[in-house]
ChimeraX commands (.cxc) that place a marker at each C-alpha (Angstrom):
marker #1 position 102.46,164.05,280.41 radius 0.5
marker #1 position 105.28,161.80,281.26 radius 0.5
marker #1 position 109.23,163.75,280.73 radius 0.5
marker #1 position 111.52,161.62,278.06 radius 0.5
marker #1 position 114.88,160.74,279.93 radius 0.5
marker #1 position 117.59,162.55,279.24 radius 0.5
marker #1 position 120.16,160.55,277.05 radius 0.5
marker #1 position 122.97,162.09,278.93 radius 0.5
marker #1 position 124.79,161.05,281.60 radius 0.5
marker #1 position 124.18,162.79,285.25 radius 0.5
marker #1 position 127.31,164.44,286.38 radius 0.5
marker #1 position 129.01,161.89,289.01 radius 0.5
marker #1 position 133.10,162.77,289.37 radius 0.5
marker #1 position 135.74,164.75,287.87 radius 0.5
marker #1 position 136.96,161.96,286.52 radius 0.5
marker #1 position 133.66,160.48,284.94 radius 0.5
marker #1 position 133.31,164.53,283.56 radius 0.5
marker #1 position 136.70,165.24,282.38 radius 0.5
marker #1 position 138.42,161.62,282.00 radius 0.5
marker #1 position 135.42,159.35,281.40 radius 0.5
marker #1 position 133.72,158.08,277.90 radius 0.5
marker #1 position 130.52,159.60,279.16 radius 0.5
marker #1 position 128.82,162.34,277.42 radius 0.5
marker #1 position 127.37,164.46,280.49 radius 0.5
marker #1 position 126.91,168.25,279.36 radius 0.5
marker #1 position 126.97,170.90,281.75 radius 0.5
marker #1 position 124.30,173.39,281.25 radius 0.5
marker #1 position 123.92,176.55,283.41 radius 0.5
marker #1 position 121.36,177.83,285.24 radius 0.5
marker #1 position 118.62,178.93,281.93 radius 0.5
marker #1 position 119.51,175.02,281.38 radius 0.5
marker #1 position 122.30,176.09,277.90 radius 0.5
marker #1 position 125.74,175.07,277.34 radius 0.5
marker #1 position 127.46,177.42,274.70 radius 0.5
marker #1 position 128.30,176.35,271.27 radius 0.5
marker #1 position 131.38,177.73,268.89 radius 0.5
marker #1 position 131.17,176.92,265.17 radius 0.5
marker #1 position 133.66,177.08,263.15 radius 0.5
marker #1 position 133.83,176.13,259.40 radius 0.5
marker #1 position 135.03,172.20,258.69 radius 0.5
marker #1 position 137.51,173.03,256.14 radius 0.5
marker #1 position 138.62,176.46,256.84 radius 0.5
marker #1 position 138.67,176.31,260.77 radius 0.5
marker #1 position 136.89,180.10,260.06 radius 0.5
marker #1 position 134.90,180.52,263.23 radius 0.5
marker #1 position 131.13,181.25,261.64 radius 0.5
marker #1 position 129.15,181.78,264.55 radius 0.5
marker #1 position 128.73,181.71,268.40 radius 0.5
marker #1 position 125.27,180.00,269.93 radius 0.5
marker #1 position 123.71,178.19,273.01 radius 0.5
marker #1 position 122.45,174.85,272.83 radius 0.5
marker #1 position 119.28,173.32,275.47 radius 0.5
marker #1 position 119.85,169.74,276.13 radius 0.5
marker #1 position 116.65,168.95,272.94 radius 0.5
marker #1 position 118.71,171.30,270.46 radius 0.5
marker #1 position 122.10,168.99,271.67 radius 0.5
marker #1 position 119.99,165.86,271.23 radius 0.5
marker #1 position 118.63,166.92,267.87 radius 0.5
marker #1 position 121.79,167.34,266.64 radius 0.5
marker #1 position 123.49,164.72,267.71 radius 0.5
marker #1 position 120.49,162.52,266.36 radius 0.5
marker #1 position 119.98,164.74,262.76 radius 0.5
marker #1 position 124.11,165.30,262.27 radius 0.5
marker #1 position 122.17,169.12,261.63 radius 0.5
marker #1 position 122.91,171.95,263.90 radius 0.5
marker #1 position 120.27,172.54,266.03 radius 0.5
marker #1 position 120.48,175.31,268.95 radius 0.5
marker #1 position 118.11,177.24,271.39 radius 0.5
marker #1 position 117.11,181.01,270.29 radius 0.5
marker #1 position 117.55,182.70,273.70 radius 0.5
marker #1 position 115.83,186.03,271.54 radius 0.5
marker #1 position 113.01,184.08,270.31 radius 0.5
marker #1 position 112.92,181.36,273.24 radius 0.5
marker #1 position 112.70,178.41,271.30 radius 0.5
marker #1 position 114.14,175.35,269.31 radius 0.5
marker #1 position 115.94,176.65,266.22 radius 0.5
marker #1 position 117.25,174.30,263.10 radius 0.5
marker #1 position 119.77,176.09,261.48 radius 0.5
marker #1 position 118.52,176.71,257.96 radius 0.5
marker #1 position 115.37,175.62,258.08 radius 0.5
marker #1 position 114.13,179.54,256.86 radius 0.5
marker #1 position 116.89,180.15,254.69 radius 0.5
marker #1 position 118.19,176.87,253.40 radius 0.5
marker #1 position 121.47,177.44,254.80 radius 0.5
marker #1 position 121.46,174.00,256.63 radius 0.5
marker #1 position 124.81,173.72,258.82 radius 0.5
marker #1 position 125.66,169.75,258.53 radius 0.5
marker #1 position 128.32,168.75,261.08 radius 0.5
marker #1 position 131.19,166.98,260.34 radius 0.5
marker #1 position 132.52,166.83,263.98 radius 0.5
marker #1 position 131.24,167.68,267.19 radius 0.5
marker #1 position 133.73,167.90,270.15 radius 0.5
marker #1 position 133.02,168.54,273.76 radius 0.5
marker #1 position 135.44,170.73,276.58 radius 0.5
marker #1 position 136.99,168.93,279.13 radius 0.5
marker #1 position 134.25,170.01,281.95 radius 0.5
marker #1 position 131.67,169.38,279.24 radius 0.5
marker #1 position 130.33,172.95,279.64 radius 0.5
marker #1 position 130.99,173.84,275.97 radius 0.5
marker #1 position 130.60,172.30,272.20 radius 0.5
marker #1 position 132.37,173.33,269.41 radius 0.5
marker #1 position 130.94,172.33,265.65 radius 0.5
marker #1 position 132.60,171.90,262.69 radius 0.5
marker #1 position 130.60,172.17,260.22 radius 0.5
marker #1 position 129.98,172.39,255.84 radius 0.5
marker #1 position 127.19,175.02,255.24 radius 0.5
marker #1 position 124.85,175.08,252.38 radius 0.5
marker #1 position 124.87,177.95,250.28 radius 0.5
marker #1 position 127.86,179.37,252.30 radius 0.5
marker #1 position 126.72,181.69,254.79 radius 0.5
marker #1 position 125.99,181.12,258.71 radius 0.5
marker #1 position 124.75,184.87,259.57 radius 0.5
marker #1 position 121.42,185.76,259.46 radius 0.5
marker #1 position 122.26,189.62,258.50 radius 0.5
marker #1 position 123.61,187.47,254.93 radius 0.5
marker #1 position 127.49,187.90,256.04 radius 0.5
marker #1 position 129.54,184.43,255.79 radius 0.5
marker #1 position 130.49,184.74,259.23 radius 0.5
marker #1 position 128.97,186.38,262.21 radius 0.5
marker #1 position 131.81,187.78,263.28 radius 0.5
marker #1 position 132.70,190.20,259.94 radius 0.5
marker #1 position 134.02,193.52,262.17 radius 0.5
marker #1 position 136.91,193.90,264.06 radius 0.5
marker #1 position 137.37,195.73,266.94 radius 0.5
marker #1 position 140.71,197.98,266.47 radius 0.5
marker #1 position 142.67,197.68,269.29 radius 0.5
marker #1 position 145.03,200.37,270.59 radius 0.5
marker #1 position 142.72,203.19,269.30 radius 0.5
marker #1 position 140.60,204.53,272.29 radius 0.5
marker #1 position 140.00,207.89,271.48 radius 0.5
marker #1 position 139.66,209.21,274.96 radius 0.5
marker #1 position 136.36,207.44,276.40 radius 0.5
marker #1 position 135.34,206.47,272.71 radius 0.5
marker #1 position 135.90,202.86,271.62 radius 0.5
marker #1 position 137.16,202.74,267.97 radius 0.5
marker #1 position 134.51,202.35,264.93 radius 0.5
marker #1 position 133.95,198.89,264.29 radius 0.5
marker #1 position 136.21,197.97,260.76 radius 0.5
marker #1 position 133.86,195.25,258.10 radius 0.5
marker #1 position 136.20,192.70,257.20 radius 0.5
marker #1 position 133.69,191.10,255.17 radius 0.5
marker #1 position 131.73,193.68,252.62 radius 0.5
marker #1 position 129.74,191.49,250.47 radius 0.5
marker #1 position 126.87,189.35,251.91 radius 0.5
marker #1 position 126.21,185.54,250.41 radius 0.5
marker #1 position 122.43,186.35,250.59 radius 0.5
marker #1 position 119.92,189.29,250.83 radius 0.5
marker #1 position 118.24,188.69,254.67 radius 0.5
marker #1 position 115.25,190.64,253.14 radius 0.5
marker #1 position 114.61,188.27,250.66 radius 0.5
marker #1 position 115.18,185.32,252.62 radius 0.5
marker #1 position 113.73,186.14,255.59 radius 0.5
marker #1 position 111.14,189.42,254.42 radius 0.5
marker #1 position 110.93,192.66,256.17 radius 0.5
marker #1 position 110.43,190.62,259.59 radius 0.5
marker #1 position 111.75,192.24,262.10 radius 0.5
marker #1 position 116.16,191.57,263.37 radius 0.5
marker #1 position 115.65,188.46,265.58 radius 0.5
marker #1 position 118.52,189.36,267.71 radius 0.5
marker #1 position 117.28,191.40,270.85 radius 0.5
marker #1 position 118.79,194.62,271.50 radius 0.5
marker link #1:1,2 radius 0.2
marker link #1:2,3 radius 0.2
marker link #1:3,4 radius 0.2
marker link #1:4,5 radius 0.2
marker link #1:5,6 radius 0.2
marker link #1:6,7 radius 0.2
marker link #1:7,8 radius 0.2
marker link #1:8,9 radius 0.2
marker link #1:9,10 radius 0.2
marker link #1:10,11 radius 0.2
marker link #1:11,12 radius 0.2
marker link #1:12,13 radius 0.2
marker link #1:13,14 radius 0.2
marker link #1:14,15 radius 0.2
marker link #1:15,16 radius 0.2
marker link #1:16,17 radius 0.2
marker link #1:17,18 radius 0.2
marker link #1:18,19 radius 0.2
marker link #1:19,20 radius 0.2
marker link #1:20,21 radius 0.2
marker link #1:21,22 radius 0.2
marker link #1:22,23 radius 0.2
marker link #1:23,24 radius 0.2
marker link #1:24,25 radius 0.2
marker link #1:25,26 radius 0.2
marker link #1:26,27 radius 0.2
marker link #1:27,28 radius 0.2
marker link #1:28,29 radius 0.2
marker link #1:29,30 radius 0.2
marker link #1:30,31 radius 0.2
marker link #1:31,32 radius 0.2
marker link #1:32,33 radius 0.2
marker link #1:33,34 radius 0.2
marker link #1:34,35 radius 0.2
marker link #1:35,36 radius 0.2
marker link #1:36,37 radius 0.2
marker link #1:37,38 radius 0.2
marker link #1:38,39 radius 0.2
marker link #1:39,40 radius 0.2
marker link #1:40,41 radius 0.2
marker link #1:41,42 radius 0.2
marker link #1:42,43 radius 0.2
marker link #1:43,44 radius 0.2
marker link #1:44,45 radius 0.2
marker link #1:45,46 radius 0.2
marker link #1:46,47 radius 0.2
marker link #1:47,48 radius 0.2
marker link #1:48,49 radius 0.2
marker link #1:49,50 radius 0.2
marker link #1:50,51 radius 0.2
marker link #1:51,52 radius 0.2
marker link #1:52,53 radius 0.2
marker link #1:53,54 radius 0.2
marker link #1:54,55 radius 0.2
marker link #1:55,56 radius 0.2
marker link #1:56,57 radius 0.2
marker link #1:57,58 radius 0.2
marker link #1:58,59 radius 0.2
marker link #1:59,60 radius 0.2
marker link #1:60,61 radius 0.2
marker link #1:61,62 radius 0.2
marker link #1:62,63 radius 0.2
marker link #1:63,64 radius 0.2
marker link #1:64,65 radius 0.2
marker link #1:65,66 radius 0.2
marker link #1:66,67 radius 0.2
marker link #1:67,68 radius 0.2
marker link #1:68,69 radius 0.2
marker link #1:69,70 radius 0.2
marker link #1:70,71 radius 0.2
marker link #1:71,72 radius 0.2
marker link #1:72,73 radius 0.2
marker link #1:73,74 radius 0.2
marker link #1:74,75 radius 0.2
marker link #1:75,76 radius 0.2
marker link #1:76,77 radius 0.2
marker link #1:77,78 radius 0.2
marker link #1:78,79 radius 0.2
marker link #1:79,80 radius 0.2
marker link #1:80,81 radius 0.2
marker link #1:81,82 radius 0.2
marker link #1:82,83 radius 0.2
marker link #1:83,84 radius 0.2
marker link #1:84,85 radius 0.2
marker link #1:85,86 radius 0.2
marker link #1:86,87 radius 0.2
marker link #1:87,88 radius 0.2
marker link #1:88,89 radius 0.2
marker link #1:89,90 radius 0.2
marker link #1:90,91 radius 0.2
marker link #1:91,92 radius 0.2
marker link #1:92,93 radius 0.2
marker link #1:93,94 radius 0.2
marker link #1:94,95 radius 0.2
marker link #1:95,96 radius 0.2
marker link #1:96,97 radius 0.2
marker link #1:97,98 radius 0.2
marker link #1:98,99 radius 0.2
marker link #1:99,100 radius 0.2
marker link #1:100,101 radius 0.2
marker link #1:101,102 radius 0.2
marker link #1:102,103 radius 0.2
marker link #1:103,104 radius 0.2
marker link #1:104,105 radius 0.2
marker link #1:105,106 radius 0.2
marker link #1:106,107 radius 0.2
marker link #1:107,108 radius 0.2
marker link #1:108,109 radius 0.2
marker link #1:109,110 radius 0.2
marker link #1:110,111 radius 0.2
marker link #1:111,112 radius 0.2
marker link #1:112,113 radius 0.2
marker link #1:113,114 radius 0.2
marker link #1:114,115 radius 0.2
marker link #1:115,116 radius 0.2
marker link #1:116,117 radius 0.2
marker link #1:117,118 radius 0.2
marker link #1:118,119 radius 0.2
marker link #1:119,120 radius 0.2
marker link #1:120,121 radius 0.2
marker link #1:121,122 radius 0.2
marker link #1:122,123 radius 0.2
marker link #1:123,124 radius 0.2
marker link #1:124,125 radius 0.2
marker link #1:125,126 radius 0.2
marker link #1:126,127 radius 0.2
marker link #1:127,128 radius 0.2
marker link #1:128,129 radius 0.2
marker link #1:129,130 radius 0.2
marker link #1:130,131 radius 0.2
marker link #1:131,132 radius 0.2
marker link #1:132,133 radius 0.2
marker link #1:133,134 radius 0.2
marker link #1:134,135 radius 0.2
marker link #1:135,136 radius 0.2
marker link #1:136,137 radius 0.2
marker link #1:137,138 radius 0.2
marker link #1:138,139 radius 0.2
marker link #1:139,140 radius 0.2
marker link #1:140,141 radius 0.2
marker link #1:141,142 radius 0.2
marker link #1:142,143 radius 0.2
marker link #1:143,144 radius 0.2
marker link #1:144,145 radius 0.2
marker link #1:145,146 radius 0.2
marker link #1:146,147 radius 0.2
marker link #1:147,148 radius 0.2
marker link #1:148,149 radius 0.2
marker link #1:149,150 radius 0.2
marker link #1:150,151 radius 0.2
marker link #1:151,152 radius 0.2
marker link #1:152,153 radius 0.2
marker link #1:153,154 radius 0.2
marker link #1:154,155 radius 0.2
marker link #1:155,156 radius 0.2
marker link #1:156,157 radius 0.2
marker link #1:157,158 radius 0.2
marker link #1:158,159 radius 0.2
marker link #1:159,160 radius 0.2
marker link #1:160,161 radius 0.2
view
């Protein structure tokens, strides 16, 4: 089975990398480049997630966020189970091309597959240490946008532990 090129660019310079018009991603050594996204209109950071070079492709193609499952090992369009498609309205690259940040309008407003908006809804209190003990974690968001059990059934927490 002949291997599709890969519509990147191959990493020449500096320059070409962090001057140059050039889209040539950096991916590390399990071949993924980390991904922020953050909410279009908002700017409220929804989620953190890798990207393979096919899930970078497929979005860039689709204008759908795609990414790689590192839990699950495999290709993962986001919303495809729930509905809760993220559509990008901007994609943006670092200046060593070794990270992607999405902005992005969600369907049915949540990103987190536990139902919260955002996956980051605790804090982490800081000055608090009780000796050796980290703090309790604080929810600053109490009310899911969806029920994961009825979206998703009694399936087991995708995230590895």
């Amino acid at each position: 089975m002949s291997q599709q090129p890969s519509p990147f660019a191959a990493r020449t310079s500096i320059e070409q990398v962090e001057e140059g018009a050039e889209l040539a991603p950096k991916f590390d050594a399990d071949g993924l480049i980390p991904v922020v996204t953050t909410d279009a209109q908002s700017g409220e950071l929804l989620m953190h997630g890798y990207m393979n070079a096919e899930a970078l492709r497929r979005t860039i193609e689709t204008g759908e966020a795609h990414y790689w499952s590192r839990s699950r090992q495999t290709l993962w369009h986001k919303g495809a189970t729930s509905g809760l498609v993220q559509t990008v309205k901007e994609m943006r690259i670092d200046d060593d091309q070794d990270a992607v940040w999405l902005r992005v309008d969600v369907t049915g407003g949540a990103s987190c597959h536990v139902g919260y908006r955002s996956c980051f809804y605790r804090s982490v209190p800081l000055g608090e240490m009780a000796g050796d003990q980290a703090p309790p974690l604080r929810f600053e968001e109490t009310e899911k946008v969806f029920d994961p059990r009825a979206v998703y059934g009694d399936a087991p927490n995708p995230t590895k532990l």
